[in-house]
C-alpha positions in Angstrom: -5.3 -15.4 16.9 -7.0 -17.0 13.7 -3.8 -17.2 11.6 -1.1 -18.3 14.7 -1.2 -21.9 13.4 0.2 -20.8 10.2 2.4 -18.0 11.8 4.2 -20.7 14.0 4.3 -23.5 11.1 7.7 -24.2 9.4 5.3 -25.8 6.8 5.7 -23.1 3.8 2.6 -24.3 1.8 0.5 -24.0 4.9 1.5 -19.9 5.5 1.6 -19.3 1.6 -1.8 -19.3 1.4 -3.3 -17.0 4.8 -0.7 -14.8 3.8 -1.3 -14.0 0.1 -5.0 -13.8 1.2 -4.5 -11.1 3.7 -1.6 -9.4 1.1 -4.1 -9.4 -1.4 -7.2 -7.9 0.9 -4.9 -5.3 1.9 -3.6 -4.3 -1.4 -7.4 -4.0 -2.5 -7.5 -1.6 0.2 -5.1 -0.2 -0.3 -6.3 0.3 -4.3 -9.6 1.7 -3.3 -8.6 5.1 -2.7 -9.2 5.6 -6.6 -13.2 5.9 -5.0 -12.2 9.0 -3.7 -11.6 12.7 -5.0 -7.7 12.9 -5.8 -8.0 16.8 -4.5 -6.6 16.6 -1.1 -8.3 20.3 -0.1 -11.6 17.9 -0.8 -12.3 17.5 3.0 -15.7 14.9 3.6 -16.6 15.6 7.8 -19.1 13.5 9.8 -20.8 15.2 12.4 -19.1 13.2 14.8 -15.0 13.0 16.0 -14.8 10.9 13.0 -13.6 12.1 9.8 -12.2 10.9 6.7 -10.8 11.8 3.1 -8.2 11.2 0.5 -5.2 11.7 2.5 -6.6 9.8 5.9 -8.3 6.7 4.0 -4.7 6.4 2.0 -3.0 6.6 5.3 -5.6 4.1 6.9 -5.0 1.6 4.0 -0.9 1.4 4.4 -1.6 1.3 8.4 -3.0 -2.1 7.9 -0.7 -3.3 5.0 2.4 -2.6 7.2 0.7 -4.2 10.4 0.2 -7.6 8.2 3.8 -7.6 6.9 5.4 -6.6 10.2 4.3 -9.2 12.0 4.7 -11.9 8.9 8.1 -10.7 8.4 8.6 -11.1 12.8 7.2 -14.2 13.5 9.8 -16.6 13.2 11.5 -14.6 16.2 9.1 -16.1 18.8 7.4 -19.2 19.6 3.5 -19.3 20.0 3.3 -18.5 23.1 2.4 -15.6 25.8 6.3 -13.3 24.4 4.2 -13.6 21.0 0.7 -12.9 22.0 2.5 -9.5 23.9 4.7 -8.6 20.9 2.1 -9.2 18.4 -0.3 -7.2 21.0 2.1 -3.6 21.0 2.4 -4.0 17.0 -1.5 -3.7 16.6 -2.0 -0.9 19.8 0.2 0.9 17.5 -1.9 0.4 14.3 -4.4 1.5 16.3 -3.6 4.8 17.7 -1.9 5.9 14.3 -5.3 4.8 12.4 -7.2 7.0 15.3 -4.7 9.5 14.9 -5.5 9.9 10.6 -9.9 9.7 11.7 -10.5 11.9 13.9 -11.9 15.2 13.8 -11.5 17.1 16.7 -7.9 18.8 17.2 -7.8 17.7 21.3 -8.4 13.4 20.1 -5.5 14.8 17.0 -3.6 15.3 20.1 -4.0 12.6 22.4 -3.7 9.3 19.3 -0.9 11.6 18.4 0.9 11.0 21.7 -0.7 7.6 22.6 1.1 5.8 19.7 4.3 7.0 21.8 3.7 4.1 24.5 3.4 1.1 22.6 6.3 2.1 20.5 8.3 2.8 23.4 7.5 -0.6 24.8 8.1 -2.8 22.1 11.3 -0.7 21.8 12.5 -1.6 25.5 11.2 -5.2 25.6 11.9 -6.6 22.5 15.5 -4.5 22.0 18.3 -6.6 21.6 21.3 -4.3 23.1 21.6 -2.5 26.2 21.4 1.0 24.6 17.9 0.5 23.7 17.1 2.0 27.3 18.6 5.5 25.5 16.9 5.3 22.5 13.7 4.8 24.2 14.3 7.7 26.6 15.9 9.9 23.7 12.1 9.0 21.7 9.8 10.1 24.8 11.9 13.0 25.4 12.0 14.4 21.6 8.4 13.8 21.3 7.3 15.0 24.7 9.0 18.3 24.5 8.1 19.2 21.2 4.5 18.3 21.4 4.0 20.4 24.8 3.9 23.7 23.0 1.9 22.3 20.4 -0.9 21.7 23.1 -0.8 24.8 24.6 -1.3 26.8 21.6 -4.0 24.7 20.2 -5.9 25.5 24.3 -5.2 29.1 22.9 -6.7 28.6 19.8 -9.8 27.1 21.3 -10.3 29.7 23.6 -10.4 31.9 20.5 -12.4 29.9 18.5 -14.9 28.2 21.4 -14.4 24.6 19.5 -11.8 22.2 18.7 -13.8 21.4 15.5 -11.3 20.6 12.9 -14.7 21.4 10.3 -15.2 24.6 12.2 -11.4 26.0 12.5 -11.8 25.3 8.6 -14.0 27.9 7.7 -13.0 30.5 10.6 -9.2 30.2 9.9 -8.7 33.7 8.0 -9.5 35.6 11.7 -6.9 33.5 13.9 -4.3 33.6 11.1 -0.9 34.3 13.4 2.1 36.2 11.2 4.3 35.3 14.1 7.4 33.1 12.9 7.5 31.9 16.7 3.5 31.0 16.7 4.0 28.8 14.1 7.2 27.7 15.0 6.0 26.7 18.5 2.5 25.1 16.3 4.8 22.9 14.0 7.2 21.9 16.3 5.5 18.6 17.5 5.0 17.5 14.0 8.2 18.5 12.7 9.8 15.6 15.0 7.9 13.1 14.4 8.7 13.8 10.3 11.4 14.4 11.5 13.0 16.9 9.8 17.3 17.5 10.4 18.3 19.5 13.9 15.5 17.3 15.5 16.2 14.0 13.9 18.5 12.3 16.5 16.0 10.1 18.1 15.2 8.1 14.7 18.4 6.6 14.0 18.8 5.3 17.2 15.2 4.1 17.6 16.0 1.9 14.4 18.8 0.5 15.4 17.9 -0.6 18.6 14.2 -1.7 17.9 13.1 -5.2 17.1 12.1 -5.8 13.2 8.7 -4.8 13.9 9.3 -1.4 15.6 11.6 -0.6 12.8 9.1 -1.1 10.3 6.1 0.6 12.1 8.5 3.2 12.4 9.4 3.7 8.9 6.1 2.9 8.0 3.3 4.5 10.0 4.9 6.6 12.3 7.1 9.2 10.2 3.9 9.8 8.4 2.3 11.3 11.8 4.0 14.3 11.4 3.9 14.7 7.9 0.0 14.4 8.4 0.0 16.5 11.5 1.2 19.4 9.0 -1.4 18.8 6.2 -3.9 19.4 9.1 -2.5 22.4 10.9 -2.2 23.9 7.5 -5.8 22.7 6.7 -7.7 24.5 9.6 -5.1 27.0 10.9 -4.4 28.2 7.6 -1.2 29.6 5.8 2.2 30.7 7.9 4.1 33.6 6.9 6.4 33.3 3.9 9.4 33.7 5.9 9.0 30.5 8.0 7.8 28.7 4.9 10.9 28.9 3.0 13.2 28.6 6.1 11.2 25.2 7.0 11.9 24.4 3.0 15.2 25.1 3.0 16.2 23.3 6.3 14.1 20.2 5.4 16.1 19.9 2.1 19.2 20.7 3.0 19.1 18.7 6.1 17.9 16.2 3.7 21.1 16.3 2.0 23.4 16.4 4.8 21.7 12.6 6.1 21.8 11.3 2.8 26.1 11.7 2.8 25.6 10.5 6.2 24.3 7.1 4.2 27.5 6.9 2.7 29.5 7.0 6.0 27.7 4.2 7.9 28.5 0.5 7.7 25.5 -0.8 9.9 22.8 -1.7 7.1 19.7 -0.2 9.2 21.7 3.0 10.4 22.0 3.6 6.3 17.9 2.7 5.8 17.4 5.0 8.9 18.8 8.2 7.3 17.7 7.2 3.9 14.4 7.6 5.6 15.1 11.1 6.7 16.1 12.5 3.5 12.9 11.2 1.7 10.3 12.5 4.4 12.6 16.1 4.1 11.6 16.0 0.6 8.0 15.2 1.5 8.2 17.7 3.6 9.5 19.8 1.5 6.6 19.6 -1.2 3.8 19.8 1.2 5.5 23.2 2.3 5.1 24.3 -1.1 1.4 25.1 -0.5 0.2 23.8 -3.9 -2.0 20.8 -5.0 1.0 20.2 -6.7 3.3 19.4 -4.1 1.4 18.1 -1.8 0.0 15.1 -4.4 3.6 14.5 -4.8 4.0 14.9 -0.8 1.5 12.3 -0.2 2.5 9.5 -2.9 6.2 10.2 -1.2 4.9 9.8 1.8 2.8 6.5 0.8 5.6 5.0 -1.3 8.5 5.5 1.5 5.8 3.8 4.0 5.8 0.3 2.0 9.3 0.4 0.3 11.6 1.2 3.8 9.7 -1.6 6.0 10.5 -4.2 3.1 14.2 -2.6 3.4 14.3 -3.2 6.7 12.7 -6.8 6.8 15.4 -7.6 4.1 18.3 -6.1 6.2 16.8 -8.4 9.1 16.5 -11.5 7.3 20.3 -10.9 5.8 21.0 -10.3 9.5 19.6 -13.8 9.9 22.1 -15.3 7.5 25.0 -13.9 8.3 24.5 -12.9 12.4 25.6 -9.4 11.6 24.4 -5.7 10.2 27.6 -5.0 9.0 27.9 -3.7 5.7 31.7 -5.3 5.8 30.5 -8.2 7.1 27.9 -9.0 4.8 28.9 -9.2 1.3 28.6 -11.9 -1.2 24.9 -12.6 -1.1 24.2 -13.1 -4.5 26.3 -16.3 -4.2 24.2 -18.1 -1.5 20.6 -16.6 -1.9 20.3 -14.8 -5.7 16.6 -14.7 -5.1 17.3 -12.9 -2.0 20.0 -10.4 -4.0 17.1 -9.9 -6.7 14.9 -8.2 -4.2 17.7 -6.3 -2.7 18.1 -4.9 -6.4 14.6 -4.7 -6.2 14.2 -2.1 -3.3 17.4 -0.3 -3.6 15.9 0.6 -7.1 12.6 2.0 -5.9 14.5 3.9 -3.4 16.1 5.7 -6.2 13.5 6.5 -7.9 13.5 4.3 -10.5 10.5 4.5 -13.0 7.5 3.1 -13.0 7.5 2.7 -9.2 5.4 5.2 -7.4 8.8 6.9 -6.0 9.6 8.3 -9.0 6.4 10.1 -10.2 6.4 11.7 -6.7 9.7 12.8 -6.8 8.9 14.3 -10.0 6.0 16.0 -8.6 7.8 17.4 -5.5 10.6 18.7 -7.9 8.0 20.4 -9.8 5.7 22.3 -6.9 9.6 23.3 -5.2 11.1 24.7 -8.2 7.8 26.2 -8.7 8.0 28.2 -5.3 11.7 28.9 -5.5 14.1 28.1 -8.1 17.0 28.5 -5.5 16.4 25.3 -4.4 17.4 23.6 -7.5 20.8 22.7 -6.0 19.6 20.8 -3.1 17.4 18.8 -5.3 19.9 17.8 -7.9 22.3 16.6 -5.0 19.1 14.5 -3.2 18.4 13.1 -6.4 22.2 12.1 -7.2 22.8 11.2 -3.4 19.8 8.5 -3.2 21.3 7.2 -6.3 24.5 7.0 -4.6 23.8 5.3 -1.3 21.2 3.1 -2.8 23.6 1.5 -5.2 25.7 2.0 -2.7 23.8 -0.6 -0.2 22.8 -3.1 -2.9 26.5 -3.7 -4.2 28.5 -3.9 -1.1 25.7 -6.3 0.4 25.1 -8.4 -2.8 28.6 -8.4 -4.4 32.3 -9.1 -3.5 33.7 -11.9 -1.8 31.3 -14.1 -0.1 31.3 -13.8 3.4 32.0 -16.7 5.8 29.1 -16.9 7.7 26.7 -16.8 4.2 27.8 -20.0 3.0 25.7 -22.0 5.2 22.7 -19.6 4.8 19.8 -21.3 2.6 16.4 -21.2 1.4 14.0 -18.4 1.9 10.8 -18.6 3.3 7.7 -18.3 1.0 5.6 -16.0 3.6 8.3 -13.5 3.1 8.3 -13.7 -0.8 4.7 -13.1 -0.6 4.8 -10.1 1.2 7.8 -8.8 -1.1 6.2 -9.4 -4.1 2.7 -7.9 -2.8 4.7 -4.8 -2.1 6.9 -4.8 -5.2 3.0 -5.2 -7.5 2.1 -1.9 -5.1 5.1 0.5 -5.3 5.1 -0.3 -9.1 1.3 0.0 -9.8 -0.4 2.2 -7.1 0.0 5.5 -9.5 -2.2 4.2 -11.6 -4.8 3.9 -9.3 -4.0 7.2 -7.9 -4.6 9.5 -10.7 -0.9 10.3 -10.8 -0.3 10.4 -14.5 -3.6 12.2 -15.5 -3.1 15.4 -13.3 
């Protein structure tokens, strides 16, 4: 490993340095998707599996910016030795597949990166837990994903038996003959993807997952692995081509509303990463939601949400962990006070919670302005749900940042001092990208 001497140093100049270099490579990465078209139906094949175009390359680019971070924000958890080596092994295997998984051109490989990213996950999930009920919220994981991907693969052996190819290029251009106007077809197609989003009724693996995972897990999770699904769909819809109407507007309207059932369930929870968790949930139903829109429209806005929820929950969750450090507890009763003992700590807490919301100029907010456009577009019925996902991320991120920041200082804060300049780095890095990537994304000249 050519940076574990600065991982393992409790020297902050010596870390400050690797670390803003690799922040900075990634964030040009990350920034070089202004070289391609911003039209996402823009699709640029290779004549081998590999493939790659505005949606995959962005996808790509936030892969490796949350690998770097992830493994930044975890390293003072283990010493430098084989634990490390193991840990830091699963987070990359993970990278991997899901950077496989956004390349490849050839709907059996979609298939199997889309499943393989399952083991690592689960791994890190089971050896790096820190409570006993991580063996359920591994099991509940494989299960939820298993299932729902089975039917997936057995329609797409259908579809190649129709088609005599698996040739994401080729289904492109032949979709209009194999169009199904079967609500259960598509149903059974979507399914797969649908949990990994994961959209309410088939959300009750995530929550658990988050809870019981170490830092890094949580933050691939958030991350990298929501946006599977939410990909998975783009791609389906792509080459398969267009569901009926009827199941379009009942996937809308269960997304959305299921988006606003989890984000009262925010208000209800006192464990910090259970409220991150289903903060999570509402935002990739609203995703969701504007991809299902079928316009350029909504699914810009689909993708930025999708882009700016895969930076700004990780850093949530890295700052829930390092409070968790402070104060030996998630507990939102448990944990207040903390602008008294760490204010720089409480400014990115403020931070965060504010680009959750929404708050302009950050990337967050000219999505959700976006998605709000392309859905009211299709159906002005939905207006409701919108209006109460808009108030209700207001709520519970306010909601987060006050009772954690403000109030009587709790006990076991007082001792808790000085933060670590590796984790400023990466905070900031990711503050200069949620609040600057639209420009580089065309956003505000569409």
């Amino acid at each position: 490993m050519l940076f574990s001497k600065y991982f393992n140093s409790k020297k902050l100049g010596g870390v400050a340095l690797p670390s803003l270099l690799i922040s900075f490579l990634a964030l040009v990465e990350l920034t070089s998707l202004k070289g391609y078209s911003a039209s996402v139906e823009t699709i640029m094949f290779n004549t081998s599996w590999w493939m790659e175009d505005y949606f995959s390359v962005s996808l790509i680019s936030l892969t490796m910016f949350v690998i770097l971070i992830s493994l930044i924000a975890s390293d003072d958890d283990f010493m430098l030795d084989s634990s490390w080596s193991k840990f830091a092994t699963m987070v990359v295997l993970i990278g991997l597949s899901c950077m496989c998984f956004f390349c490849c051109a050839d709907f059996f490989l979609f298939f199997f990166f889309f499943e393989s990213s399952l083991i690592p996950t689960a791994v890190l999930i089971l050896s790096w837990g820190h409570q006993p009920e991580r063996l359920q919220a591994g099991l509940q994981m494989i299960i939820y994903t298993v299932c729902g991907s089975l039917p997936f693969l057995v329609l797409l052996c259908g579809i190649w038996l129709d088609c005599g190819t698996d040739k994401m290029m080729i289904m492109c251009f032949t979709n209009q003959e194999m169009i199904s106007e079967s609500v259960v077809f598509w149903f059974l197609l979507m399914i797969g993807m649908l949990v990994k989003v994961p959209v309410f009724l088939v959300h009750g693996w995530l929550p658990k997952a988050h809870v019981e995972a170490p830092l890094s897990g949580s933050m691939m999770l958030a991350g990298i692995l929501l946006k599977l699904g939410i990909y998975g769909i783009c791609r389906v819809l792509l080459c398969v081509g267009i569901p009926p109407m009827e199941w379009v507007y009942v996937l809308m309207v269960v997304s959305l509303w299921g988006g606003v059932v989890c984000s009262f369930l925010c208000l209800c929870f006192y464990d910090i990463k259970s409220v991150i968790a289903y903060s999570s949930i509402a935002h990739m139903s609203l995703s969701l939601g504007g991809i299902m829109s079928l316009s350029q429209l909504g699914w810009m806005g689909g993708i930025c949400m999708a882009i700016a929820h895969g930076i700004c929950s990780p850093c949530l969750f890295s700052l829930a962990n390092y409070t968790y450090m402070g104060s030996g507890s998630r507990s939102i009763l448990l944990c207040k006070g903390l602008l008294k003992s760490l204010p720089m700590l409480s400014a990115m807490w403020f931070v965060f919670c504010a680009i959750n919301m929404g708050c302009p100029p950050s990337i967050n907010f000219f999505s959700e302005c976006l998605l709000f456009c392309s859905i009211l577009g299709y159906s002005t019925t939905l207006i409701s749900s919108l209006f109460i996902l808009c108030f209700l991320a207001a709520g519970y991120s306010l909601f987060l940042y006050s009772t954690v920041n403000h109030g009587y200082q709790s006990f076991s804060l007082r001792g808790f001092t000085g933060l670590s300049l590796r984790f400023m780095v990466c905070m900031v890095v990711s503050m200069i990208i949620l609040f600057g990537l639209f420009i580089f994304l065309d956003v505000v000249f569409l």
